[in-house]
C-alpha positions, 0 to 999 in steps of 0.5 A: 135504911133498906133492909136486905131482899136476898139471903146473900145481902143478908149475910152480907150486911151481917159480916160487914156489920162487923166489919169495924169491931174485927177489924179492932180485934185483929189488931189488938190481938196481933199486939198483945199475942205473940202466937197469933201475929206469927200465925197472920205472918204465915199467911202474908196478912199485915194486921193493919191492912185487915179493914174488915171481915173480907180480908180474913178470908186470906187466913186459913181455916184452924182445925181443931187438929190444928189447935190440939197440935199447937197446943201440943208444942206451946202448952197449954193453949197453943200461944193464943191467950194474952199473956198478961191474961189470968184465967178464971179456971181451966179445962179439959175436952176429949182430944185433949184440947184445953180451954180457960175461962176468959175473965169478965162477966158471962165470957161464953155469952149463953146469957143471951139465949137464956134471956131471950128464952125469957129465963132471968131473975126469980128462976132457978135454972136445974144445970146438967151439964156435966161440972168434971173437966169439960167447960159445959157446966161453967158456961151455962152457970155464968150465963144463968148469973148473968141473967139473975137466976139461981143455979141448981148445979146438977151436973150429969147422973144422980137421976134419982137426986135430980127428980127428988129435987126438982119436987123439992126445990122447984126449978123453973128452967132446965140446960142440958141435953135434951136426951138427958131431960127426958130422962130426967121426966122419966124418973119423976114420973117413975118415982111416983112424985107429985105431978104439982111438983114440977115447975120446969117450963123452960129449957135450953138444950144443946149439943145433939139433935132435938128432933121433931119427935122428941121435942113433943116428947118434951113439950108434954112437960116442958111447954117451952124447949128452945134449941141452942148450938156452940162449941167448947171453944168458942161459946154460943155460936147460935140459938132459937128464938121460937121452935124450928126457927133457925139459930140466930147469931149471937153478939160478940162473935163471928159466925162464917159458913166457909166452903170445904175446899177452899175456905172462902165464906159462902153466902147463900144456901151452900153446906160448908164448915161453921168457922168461928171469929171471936170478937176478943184480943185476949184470946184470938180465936180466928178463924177457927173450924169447929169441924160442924157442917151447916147452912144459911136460911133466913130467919123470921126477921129476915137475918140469916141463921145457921140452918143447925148441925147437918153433919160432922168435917172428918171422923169425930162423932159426938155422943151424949154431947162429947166428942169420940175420935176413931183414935182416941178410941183405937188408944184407948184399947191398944194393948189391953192384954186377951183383946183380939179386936174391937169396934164401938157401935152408936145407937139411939135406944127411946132419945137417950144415946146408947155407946156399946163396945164390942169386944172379940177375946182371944183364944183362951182369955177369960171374957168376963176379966177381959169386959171389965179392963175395956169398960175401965178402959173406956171409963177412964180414958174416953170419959164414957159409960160403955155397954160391953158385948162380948162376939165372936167376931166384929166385920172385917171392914169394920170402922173404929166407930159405927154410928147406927143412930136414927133421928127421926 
């Protein structure tokens, strides 16, 4: 078989390899969901006529607004698990937006990324993603089960447990952020542990930037950092298979880049919206926007990869690997009693994610009482650990949330 010459016949044979498994999973789910065959109805699509990948291009692209408002009228996944489906366990993303876990074995696919990482039976995998609320910590302990490896449930925080352990019980592999694995290096080295001692050579990271300076940084401890991408909804969507190489797509999910304007897939090297199809007729995420930008390249094999996340559709931004909207930000401090104004300010302090709140008092509030009600503020209702600063004034045009961060 010729193999495609051109990034388009690359993406090209890519899609239409799917063509017959999307065409099964549109139809089923068209019969087994009643929200989704409503939603193809909308858009003048009959199930039987989608033959392949070409004829979803017909179907609009559902924004994460679009599914916290579906979710918002028909609770608590907007109608799109199949009824007769019983989740394994159920969670909470900032918005909120809510996701079950699907049944069977590693529903979210990380398995994959591990094992290519070459992460399988005999390792011990040190997770800290967090376990409260948000899928993180879930998806990547059932991919480390599905490889055969024991998980060191880590979660977020407790450095000093962490370093500890990781003396003690010698992880070999290491899934989290990779901001929050140079911390973690850190404080063994502060700690003053045996240098012998740790035996994390492998890690899988996610969900924010690995820049080149970091990724040294990291390599210095860890010989072998592969970054991977994907999304609360939908799983992994992409991986490394060696450093800087691109992410390759995973089995048993879609993976489109669409032009922002109109929707339709772009098969060259054009920036557009990773738009997601998963390959399940329990669960039919469909053309689903994940609201990041990225890019095709050509991977060493010559396959297309998603040239990694080179930006953000609308305001979200994400830090320490959650999302923050400007007005769940706005909500968060509406109405907090001696609050004259206020901005969040994002910055990068030595590859660790640094979220500070500037507040302005107003005229006769106690600054000090007025600090600890938005750090509770922000604690409970934003899910984040905020420095809060105390100024005279934030600018007149300030945005609800200015990212200052450098990645370089």
């Amino acid at each position: 078989m010729t193999q495609p010459q051109t990034l388009r016949e690359s993406v090209h044979h890519y899609t239409t390899g799917l063509d017959s498994e999307v065409s099964t999973a549109v139809r089923e789910a068209a019969a087994r969901v009643p929200a989704f065959a409503a939603r193809l109805s909308e858009a003048g699509i009959d199930p039987r006529d989608v033959a392949g990948v070409g004829d979803l291009a017909a179907l609009p692209v559902m924004t994460k607004d679009d599914l916290l408002e579906r979710q918002r009228r028909e609770p608590p996944f907007g109608g799109f698990l199949a009824p007769d489906v019983r989740p394994r366990r159920l969670f909470q993303s900032p918005g909120p937006i809510y996701e079950p876990q699907l049944p069977g074995t590693d529903p979210w696919r990380w398995g994959e990324a591990l094992q290519e990482l070459g992460i399988g039976d005999g390792d011990t995998v040190l997770n800290c993603f967090g376990y409260h609320l948000s899928p993180a910590g879930a998806m990547f302990e059932e991919g480390a089960a599905s490889v055969g490896a024991t998980v060191v449930p880590g979660g977020v925080g407790n450095l000093d447990l962490q370093a500890r352990l990781a003396a003690d019980l010698g992880p070999t592999a290491y899934t989290g952020l990779p901001s929050y694995l140079k911390a973690l290096i850190d404080r063994f080295e502060e700690a003053g542990l045996d240098p012998a001692a740790w035996q994390i050579q492998r890690a899988l990271v996610t969900a924010e930037p690995l820049p080149d300076s970091l990724r040294a940084v990291l390599a210095a401890r860890v010989p072998d950092v592969r970054m991977a991408y994907g999304t609360a909804e939908t799983g992994l969507l992409g991986y490394e298979t060696a450093p800087n190489s691109g992410l390759k797509i995973p089995s048993g999910v879609l993976v489109q880049i669409c032009d922002l304007s109109t929707g339709r897939p772009v098969q060259n090297e054009d920036t557009g919206q990773i738009v997601v199809t998963l390959l399940r007729p329990d669960y039919p995420m469909v053309r689903f926007g994940t609201g990041d930008l990225s890019a095709w390249q050509a991977g060493p094999d010559g396959a297309p990869r998603l040239a990694g996340v080179l930006g953000r559709v609308g305001d979200a931004v994400k830090v320490r690997g959650m999302f923050l909207h400007p007005r769940q930000a706005e909500a968060a401090l509406a109405g907090v009693p001696g609050l004259s104004a206020s901005r969040f300010v994002i910055d990068r302090v030595e590859h660790r994610d640094v979220l500070r709140c500037e507040i302005v008092p107003e005229s006769g509030a106690n600054a000090d009482c007025l600090a600890a009600e938005v750090r509770d503020r922000v604690r409970t209702a934003l899910r984040f650990e905020s420095e809060v600063a105390v100024v005279p004034a934030v600018p007149e045009d300030a945005q609800p949330i200015e990212d200052v961060r450098d990645w370089s």
